[in-house]
C-alpha positions as CSV (number, residue, x, y, z in Angstrom):
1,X,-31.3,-96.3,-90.8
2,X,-30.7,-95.8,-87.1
3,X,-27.5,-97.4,-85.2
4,X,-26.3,-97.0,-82.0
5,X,-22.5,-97.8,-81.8
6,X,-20.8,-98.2,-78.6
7,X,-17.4,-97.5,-77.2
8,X,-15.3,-97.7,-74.4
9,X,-15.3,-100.7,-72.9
10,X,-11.8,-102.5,-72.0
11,X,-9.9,-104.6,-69.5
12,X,-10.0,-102.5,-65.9
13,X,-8.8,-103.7,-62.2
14,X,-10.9,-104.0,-59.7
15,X,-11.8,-100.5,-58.2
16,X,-10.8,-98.6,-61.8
17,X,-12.9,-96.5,-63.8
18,X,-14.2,-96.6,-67.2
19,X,-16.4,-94.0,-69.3
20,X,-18.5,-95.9,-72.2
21,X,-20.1,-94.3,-74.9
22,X,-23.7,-94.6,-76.8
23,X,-23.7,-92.5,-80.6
24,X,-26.9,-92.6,-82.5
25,X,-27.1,-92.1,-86.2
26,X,-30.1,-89.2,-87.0
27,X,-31.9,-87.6,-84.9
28,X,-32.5,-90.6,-81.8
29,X,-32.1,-89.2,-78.6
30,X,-33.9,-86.2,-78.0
31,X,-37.4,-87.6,-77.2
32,X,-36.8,-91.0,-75.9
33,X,-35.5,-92.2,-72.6
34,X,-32.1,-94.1,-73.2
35,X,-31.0,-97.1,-70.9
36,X,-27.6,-99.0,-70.8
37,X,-27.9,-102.6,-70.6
38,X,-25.5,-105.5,-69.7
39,X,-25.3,-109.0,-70.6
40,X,-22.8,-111.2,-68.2
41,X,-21.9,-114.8,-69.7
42,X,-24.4,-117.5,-68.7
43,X,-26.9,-114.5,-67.6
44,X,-29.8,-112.5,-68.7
45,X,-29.2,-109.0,-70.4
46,X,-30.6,-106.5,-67.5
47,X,-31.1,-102.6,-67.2
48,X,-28.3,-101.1,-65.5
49,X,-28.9,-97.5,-66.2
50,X,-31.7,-95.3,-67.6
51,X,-32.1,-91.5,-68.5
52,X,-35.3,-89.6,-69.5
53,X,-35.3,-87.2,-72.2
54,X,-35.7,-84.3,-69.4
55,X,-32.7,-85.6,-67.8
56,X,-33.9,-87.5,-64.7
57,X,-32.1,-91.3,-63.8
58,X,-32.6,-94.3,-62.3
59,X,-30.1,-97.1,-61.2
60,X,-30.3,-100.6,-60.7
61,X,-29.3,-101.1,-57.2
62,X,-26.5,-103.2,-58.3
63,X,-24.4,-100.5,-59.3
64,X,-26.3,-97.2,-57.7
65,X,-23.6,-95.1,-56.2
66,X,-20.7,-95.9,-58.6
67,X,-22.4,-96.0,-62.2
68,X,-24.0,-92.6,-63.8
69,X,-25.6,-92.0,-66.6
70,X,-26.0,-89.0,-69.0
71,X,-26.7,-87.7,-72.2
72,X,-26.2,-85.3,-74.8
73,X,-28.8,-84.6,-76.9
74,X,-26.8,-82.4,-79.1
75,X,-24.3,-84.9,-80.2
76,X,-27.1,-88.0,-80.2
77,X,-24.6,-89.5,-77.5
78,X,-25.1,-91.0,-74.2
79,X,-22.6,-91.8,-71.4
80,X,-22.3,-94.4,-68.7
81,X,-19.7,-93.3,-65.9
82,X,-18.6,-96.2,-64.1
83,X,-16.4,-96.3,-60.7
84,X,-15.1,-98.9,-58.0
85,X,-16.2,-101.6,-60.7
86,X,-16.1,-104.9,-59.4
87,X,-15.7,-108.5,-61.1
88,X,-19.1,-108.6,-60.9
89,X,-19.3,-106.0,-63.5
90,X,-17.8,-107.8,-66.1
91,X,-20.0,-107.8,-69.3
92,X,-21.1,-106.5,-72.3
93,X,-22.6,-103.4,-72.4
94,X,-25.5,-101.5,-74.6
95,X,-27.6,-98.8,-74.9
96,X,-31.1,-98.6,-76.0
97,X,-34.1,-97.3,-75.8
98,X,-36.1,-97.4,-72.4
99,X,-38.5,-99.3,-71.2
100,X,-39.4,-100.5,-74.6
101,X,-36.6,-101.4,-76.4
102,X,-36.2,-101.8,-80.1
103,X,-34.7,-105.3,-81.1
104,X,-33.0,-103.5,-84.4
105,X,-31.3,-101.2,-82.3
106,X,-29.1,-103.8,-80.6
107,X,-25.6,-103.4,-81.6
108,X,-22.5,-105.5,-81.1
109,X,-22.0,-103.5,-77.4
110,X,-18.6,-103.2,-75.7
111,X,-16.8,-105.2,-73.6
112,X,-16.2,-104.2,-70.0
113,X,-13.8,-106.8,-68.2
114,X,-12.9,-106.3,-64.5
115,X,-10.4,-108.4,-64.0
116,X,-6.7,-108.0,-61.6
């Protein structure tokens, strides 16, 4: 049974940093493209973050420039980076497959609050 458990989130000022974490049971991450999702209260979950399998990303433009994403296929484990977070950036975030992903492979996320 695959799960994906993330970690990292927390309560951060405005303009902090925070490093959040994506492990995958079995062997998950070594073919697909990963993404890490957000889902603000009263909003939509949107794609924040993606990562091929050959390493190449893309950014939503909301947080290009201060977000980055990576991976390591070794440890079934991907990584969002994020800087100069904003209010804005408040949610709670997931990982997943990309662009397709897998409604069983939503876990509970992690909590990202920017907040002074």
């Amino acid at each position: 049974q695959v799960q994906l458990v993330e970690s990292g989130g927390g309560l951060v000022q405005p303009g902090g940093s925070l490093r959040l974490a994506c492990a995958a049971s079995g062997r998950f991450f070594g073919i697909s493209a990963m993404g890490w999702y957000r889902q603000a209260p009263g909003k939509q979950r949107e794609l924040v973050a993606r990562i091929t399998s050959g390493g190449s990303t893309n950014y939503a433009d909301s947080v290009k420039g201060r977000f980055t994403i990576s991976r390591d296929n070794a440890k079934n484990t991907v990584y969002l980076q994020m800087s100069s977070l904003k209010p804005e950036d408040t949610a709670v975030y997931y990982c997943n497959e990309q662009p397709t992903p897998l409604l069983s492979y939503w876990g509970q996320g992690t909590q990202v609050t920017v907040s002074p």
